[in-house]
C-alpha positions, -999 to 999 in steps of 0.1 A, spaced: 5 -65 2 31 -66 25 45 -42 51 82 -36 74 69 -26 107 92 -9 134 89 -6 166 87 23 194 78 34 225 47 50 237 26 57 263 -8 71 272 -27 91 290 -64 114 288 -56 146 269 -79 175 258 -91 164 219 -98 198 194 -122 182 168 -151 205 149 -140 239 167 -150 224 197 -128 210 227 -134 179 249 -115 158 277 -117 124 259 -128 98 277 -116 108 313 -150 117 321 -184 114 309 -197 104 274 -172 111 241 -189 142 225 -200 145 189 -207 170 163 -222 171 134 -209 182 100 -222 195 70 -211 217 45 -235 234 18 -208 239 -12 -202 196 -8 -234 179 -9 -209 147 -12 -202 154 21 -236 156 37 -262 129 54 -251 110 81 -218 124 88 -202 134 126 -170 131 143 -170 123 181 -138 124 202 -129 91 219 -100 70 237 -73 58 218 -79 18 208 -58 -5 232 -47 -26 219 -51 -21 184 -55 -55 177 -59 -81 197 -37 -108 198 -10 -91 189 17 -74 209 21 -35 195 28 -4 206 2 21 223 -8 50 214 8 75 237 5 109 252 15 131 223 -20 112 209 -55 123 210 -81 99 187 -117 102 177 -142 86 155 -159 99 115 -189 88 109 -198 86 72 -224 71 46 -216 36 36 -226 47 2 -232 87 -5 -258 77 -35 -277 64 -1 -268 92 24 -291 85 52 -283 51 48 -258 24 66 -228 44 77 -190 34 84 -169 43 113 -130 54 108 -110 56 135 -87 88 138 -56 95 155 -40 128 154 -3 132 171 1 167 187 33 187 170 64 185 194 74 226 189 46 243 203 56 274 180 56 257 150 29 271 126 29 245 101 -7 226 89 -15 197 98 3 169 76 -24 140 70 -8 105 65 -26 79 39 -18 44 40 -15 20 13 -20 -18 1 -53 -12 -7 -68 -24 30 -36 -13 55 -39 2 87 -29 37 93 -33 35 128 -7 8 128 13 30 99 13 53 138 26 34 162 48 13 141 59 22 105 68 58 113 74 54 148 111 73 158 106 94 126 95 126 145 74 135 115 56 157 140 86 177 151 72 210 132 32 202 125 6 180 138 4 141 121 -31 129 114 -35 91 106 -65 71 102 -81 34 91 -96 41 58 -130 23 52 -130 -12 59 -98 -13 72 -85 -29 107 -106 -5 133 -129 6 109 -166 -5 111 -175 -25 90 -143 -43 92 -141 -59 59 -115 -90 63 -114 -122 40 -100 -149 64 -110 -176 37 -85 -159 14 -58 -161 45 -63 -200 47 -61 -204 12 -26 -188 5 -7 -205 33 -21 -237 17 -10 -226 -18 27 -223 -10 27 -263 -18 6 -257 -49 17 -247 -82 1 -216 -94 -3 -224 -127 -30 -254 -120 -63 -248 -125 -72 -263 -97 -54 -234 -75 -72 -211 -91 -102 -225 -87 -97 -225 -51 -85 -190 -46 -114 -179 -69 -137 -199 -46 -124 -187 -12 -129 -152 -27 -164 -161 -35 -171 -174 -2 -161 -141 15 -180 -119 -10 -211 -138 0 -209 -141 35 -204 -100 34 -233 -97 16 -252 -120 37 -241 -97 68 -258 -66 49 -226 -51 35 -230 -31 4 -190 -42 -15 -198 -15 -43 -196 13 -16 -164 2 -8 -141 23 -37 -116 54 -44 -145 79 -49 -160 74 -13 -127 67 0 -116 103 -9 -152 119 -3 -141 105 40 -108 125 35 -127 155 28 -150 150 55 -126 149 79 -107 177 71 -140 197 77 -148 177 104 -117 184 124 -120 219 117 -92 226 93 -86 252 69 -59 238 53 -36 205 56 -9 182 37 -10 152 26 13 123 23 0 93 9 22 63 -3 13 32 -32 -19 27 -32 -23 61 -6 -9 79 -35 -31 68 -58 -59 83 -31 -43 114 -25 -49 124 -60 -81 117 -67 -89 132 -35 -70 164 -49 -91 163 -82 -126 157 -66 -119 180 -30 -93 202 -39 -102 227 -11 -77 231 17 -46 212 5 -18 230 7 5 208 -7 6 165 -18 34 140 -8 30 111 -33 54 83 -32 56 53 -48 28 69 -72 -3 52 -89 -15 76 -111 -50 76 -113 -55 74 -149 -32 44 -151 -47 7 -150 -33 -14 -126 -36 -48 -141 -23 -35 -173 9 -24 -158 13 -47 -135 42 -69 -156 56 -40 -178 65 -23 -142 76 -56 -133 99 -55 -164 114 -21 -157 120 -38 -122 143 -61 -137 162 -42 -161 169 -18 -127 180 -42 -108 202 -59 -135 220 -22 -140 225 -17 -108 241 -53 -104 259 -48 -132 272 -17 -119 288 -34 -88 319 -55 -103 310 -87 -73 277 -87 -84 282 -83 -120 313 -112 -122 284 -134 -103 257 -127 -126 266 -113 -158 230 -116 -173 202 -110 -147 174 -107 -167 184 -135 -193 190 -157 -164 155 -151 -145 136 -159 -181 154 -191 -181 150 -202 -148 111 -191 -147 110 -207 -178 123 -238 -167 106 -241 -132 74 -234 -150 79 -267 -168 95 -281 -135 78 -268 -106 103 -281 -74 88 -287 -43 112 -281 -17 113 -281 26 121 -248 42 119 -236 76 91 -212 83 94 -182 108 82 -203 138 107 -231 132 80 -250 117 92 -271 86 71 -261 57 66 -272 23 71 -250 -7 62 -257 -42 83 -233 -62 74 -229 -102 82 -200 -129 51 -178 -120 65 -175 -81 100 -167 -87 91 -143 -111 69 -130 -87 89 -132 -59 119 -111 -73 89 -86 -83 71 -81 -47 109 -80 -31 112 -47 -38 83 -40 -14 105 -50 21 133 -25 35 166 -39 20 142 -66 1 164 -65 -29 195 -74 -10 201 -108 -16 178 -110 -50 208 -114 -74 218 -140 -52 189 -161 -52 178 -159 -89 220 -172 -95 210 -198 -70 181 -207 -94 188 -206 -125 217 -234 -118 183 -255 -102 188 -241 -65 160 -227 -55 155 -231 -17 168 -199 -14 134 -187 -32 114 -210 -12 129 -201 24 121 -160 14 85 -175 3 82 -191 33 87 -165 55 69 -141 34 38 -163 37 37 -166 76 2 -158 86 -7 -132 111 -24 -142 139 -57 -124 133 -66 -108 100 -56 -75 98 -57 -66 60 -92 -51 47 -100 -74 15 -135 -51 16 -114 -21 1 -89 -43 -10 -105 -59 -41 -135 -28 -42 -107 -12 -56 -87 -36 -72 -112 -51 -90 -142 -20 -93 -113 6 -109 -87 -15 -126 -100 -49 -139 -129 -37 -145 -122 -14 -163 -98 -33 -189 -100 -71 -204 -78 -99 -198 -65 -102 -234 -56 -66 -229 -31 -73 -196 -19 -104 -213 -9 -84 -238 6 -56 -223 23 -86 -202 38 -101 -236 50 -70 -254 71 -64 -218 85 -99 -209 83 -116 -243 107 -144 -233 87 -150 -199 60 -185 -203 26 -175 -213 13 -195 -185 32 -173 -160 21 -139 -180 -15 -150 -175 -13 -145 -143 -6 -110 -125 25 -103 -102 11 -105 -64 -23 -110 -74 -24 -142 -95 -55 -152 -103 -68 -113 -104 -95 -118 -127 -110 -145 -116 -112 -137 -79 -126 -106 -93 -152 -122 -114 -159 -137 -79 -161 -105 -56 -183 -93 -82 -187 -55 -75 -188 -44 -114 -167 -12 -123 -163 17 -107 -174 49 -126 -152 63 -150 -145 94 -129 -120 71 -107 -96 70 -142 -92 108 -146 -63 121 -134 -56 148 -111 -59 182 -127 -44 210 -103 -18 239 -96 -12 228 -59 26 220 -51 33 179 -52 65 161 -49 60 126 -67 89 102 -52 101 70 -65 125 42 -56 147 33 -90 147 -1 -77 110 -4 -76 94 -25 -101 58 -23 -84 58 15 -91 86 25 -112 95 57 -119 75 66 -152 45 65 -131 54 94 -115 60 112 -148 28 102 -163 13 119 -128 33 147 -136 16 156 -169 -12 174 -154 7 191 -122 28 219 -135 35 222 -102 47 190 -94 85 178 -91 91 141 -96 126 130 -75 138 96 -81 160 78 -50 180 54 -68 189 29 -33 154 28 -29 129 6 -35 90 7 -30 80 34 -6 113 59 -1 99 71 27 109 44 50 134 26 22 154 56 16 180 71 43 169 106 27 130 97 27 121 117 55 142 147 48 129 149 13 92 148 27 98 171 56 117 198 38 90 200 6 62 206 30 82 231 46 88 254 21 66 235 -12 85 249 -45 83 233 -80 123 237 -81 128 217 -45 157 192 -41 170 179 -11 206 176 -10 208 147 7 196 130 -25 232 136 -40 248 115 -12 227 83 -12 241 51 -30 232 18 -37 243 -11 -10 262 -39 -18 242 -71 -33 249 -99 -12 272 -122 -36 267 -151 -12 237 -167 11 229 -182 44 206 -209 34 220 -242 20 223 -249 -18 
């Protein structure tokens, strides 16, 4: 899970909040007001449910230097069930932020922004993903923390998960003992959730899009849009299948279909990955003349470092020195999760020549500094594994993903196919949070005539394109756009991201095509590198 943040400038100030049809000054004077919602035809949606207008968080977090929210923001607070089988119940908080539209005659919906991983922050996704982007030029911008997320309450962070992975950049993954470890430091934060009086089986898709639904109706909106990207794609359409009611039209990029298992796809995306990236080094004659056989020459050298693990001392991002144990599963990996990072795959033909002739401190410097810890936890592990582990591995076997793993990468190791790309040791630390599966209802896809645009980067190997075509099957009024440059999220990897987005939602049409998709191209691959080797 990993994120490119930019940075902007904002300010704040008290401003007049709209929320439920009715209007408050938030927090300039008195006590935040609150209304309650309910809604007969969605007895989903009823029980302890509200929506009170408040200040905007500042700071966001703690410890960290971010921007602030700033005039053009108003926030306010949902208050939900923690578990809707239990509606009077514990509830959760979510945090809401909506950003006013800059053309006061503009008469476009609302456009509601959904964040990936599963367990990122959409207030930060605010103030510093799409900062500059002036997605709310034409409409208003909604973003919020989904449950257990950064400002949500609970907020559902594993910081014994944290400590273990910057240990195990000196470990080799394959050992048992690592995954012993991981699988205990999982443990250890399932239980001391529990012990707090958190219920981790309310912590899922299905409540996560029954929120979305109440805050539309909380908020007092007919109709919206909604953009969600990875894992916030995968949300957007099951909240289209289970609340279809007011969306107008669906932005998903970077799509997880719902009916699609995640651990079972996890290395055959991975694969298709590869062979992109190895086409579109071959189509560049430097990159090509420098590595002729991309693919054959990753098998070999994760083949050989997962005999051979090489430990090797980088510098982290501090200037601290670092050790870093690199082995077969971790390059693999890392070549894999690259296409996650703005111009991630820059350098990646590069660094897997540098390997496979036994160099591989390039891999372990972008490990490294992948690895540097934040300084407070910020990722929400609660929703993270709820829905990693409740709807996907749950749902499937391990002999089924090591299969689909084989049949895709049949010359990779078996002990590197045994484990899953970015999530190693997924089964066990799932065996460990022990929520049980999630009902079936979270694996059927999204059935429906309203206008979607699916978008995928033909570099990405986390989503790859097909995903969006197996989406597509059920959405005869969906349009699946590939950006070739881009990898995993075009919105912010692709120069004609926010153009494509912005002109579907303005006019949604099954036949839509931006032109500036006929003008991007892929960059150069770096043929040469700054570390040593």
């Amino acid at each position: 899970m990993t994120n490119s943040y930019r940075t902007g400038r904002w300010h704040r100030r008290c401003a007049l909040v709209a929320a439920a049809m009715l209007f408050v000054l938030a927090g300039c004077t008195g006590t935040p007001s609150e209304t309650e919602v309910t809604d007969p035809s969605a007895p989903l949606l009823l029980g302890n449910v509200s929506y009170a207008a408040n200040l905007c968080p500042d700071p966001l977090i703690p410890g960290m230097t971010l921007p602030s929210f700033g005039a053009d923001f108003t926030c306010g607070t949902l208050t939900v069930p923690q578990n809707r089988e239990q509606p009077d119940g514990a509830v959760v908080t979510i945090p809401v932020a909506r950003q006013r539209v800059q053309n006061p005659t503009a008469a476009m919906p609302p456009l509601l922004m959904l964040a990936g991983g599963p367990g990122e922050s959409g207030l930060v996704d605010a103030l510093v993903t799409y900062s500059g982007l002036d997605l709310n030029k034409d409409r208003d911008v909604i973003y919020f923390d989904q449950r257990a997320t950064l400002r949500a309450t609970p907020f559902l962070p594993c910081p014994q998960v944290d400590v273990f992975m910057q240990g195990a950049l000196a470990k080799p993954y394959s050992d048992p003992g690592t995954k012993a470890a991981s699988n205990a430091a999982v443990a250890a934060c399932s239980s001391q959730l529990r012990g707090e009086g958190i219920d981790l089986h309310a912590f899922n898709s299905l409540e996560n899009a029954a929120d979305v639904a109440s805050l539309r109706l909380a908020l007092g909106l007919s109709e919206w849009d909604v953009y969600g990207v990875s894992y916030g794609s995968d949300l957007a359409l099951q909240y289209l299948r289970d609340y279809p009611d007011g969306i107008r039209a669906v932005v998903a990029d970077s799509v997880v279909a719902p009916q699609m298992n995640l651990a079972d796809t996890m290395w055959p995306n991975a694969a298709k990955g590869f062979d992109a990236l190895e086409a579109a080094c071959d189509a560049q004659p430097a990159c090509q003349a420098m590595l002729p056989d991309l693919v054959g020459t990753l098998a070999t050298a994760v083949t050989d470092l997962d005999a051979h693990p090489r430990m090797v001392s980088v510098t982290a991002g501090d200037g601290s020195p670092v050790d870093v144990m690199v082995d077969g599963y971790k390059l693999a990996s890392l070549v894999n999760s690259a296409a996650m990072a703005v111009n991630g795959l820059v350098d990646m033909p590069a660094i897997i020549t540098a390997a496979g002739r036994g160099d591989v401190t390039p891999a372990a410097q972008l490990l490294a500094t992948g690895a540097q810890p934040a300084p407070v936890s910020i990722v929400g592990s609660g929703l993270f594994y709820g829905v990693i582990c409740g709807e996907a591995v749950a749902h499937t076997s391990a002999e089924a993903t090591f299969g689909a793993a084989k049949n895709a990468l049949p010359q990779f190791p078996d002990a590197v196919l045994s484990l899953t790309p970015r999530l190693p040791w997924l089964v066990g630390d799932c065996a460990a949070w022990n929520v049980g599966a999630v009902p079936d209802k979270v694996a059927q896809p999204a059935n429906s005539t309203v206008p979607v645009l699916l978008l995928s980067g033909g570099l990405d190997g986390v989503t790859p394109p097909g995903n969006a075509d197996i989406a597509k099957a059920t959405l005869p009024n969906a349009i699946a756009l590939t950006f070739p440059e881009s990898g995993h999220g075009v919105f912010t990897q692709s120069d004609c991201g926010p153009a494509a987005v912005t002109g579907f939602l303005d006019d949604p049409s099954a036949s839509y095509r931006p032109q500036c998709l006929d003008t991007v191209v892929i960059p150069p691959f770096s043929t040469s590198l700054a570390w040593p080797g």
